[in-house]
N, C-alpha and C positions, 0 to 999 in steps of 0.2 A: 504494500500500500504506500502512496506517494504522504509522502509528510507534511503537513500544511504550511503554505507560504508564510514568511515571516511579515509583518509587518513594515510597509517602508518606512526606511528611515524619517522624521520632521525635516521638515526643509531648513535651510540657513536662515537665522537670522534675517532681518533687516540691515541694510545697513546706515544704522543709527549716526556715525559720528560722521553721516556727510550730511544730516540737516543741520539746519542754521544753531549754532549756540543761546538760548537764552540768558539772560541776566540771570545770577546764580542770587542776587540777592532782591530780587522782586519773589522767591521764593522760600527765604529764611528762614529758620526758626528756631527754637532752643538757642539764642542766643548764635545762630550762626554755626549753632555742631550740627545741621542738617537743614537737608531742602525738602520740602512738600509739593505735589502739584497733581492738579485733576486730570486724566488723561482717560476718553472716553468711559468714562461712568465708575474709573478707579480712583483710589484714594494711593499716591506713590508716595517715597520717600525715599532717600539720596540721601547717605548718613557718611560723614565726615572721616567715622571711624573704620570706614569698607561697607556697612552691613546696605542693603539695597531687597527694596520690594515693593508689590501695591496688593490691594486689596478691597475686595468690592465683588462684582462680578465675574465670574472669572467659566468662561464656554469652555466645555469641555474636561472642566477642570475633574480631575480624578476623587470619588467618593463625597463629593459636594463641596469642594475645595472654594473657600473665599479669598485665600492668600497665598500669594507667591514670592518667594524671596531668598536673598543669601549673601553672604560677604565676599568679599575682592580675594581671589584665590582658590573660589570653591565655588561648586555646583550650587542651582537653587534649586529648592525643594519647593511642593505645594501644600498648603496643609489649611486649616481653619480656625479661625480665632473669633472670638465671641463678641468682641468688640472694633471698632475702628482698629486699623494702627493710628490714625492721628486726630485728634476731637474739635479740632480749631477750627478756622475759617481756611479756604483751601482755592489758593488761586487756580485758577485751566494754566496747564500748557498749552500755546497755540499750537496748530498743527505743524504737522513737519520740522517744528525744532526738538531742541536738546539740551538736557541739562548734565554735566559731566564733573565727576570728581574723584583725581587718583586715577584711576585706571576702568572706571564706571561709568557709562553714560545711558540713560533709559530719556524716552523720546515716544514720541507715536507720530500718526500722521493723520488723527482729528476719529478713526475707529478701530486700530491696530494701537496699542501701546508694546514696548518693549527694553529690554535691557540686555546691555550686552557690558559681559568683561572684558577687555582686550587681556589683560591678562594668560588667560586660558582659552579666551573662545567664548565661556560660557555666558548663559542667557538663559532669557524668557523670551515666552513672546504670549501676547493676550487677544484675541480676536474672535470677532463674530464666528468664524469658521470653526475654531478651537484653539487652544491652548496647550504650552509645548514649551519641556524644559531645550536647550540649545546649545549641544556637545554636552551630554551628562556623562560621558567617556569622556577624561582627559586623554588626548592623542597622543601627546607625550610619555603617557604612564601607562595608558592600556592599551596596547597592540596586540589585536587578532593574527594568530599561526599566518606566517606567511606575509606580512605587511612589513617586516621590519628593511629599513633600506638598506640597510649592512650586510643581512644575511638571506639574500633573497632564492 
């Protein structure tokens, strides 16, 4: 019996850091240790100290997921939390920009939001269509039999 196709892989990312830059401080708060901003029906946040995620709606998100998120150097994960991440007043990102700090920039384009680490690769992405962790294999670390360029 033939074994059942695998799933294809999510597609790539957006990419995020060729929209336009936003002022990082028309979105401040905690005194400047992070940025907030509305991106298609999300609540985001862009944290000083690496950590990065939004929350709100979230299509497709696995077992009723409201929240996506993760720090500068690691995979994000999906999960649910009972509350906002942030209770305040919450400017929009316009479309098609970006807000970036460190090696993190998340952006949308007015119904897609997303976040990407250059770092590693990794990301989100949040959309009408579904939602989708972005390189949850570090390429670097995890190499499938037969990929490796050295030893081919």
């Amino acid at each position: 019996a033939a074994q059942p196709l695998a799933p294809p892989p999510p597609p790539p990312a957006p990419d995020i850091n060729a929209f336009a830059p936003a002022n990082p401080q028309d979105f401040a708060v905690y005194d400047g240790s992070a940025y907030v901003f509305g991106s298609a029906g999300l609540t985001c946040m862009l944290q000083r100290n690496g950590g990065y995620g939004c929350n709100g709606p979230i299509p497709g998100g696995p077992e009723g997921a409201n929240l996506v998120g993760g720090s500068s150097g690691g995979v994000p994960t999906f999960g649910s939390a009972p509350n906002p991440m942030y209770g305040g007043p919450v400017n929009p990102l316009p479309p098609n920009t970006r807000l970036s700090f460190g090696t993190v920039s998340c952006g949308g384009d007015g119904t897609m939001t997303a976040c990407v680490d250059s770092k590693n690769q990794a990301g989100f992405v949040v959309s009408p269509a579904g939602s989708f962790i972005v390189n949850a294999l570090n390429p670097l670390l995890a190499r499938p039999e037969g990929t490796n360029p050295y030893f081919n």
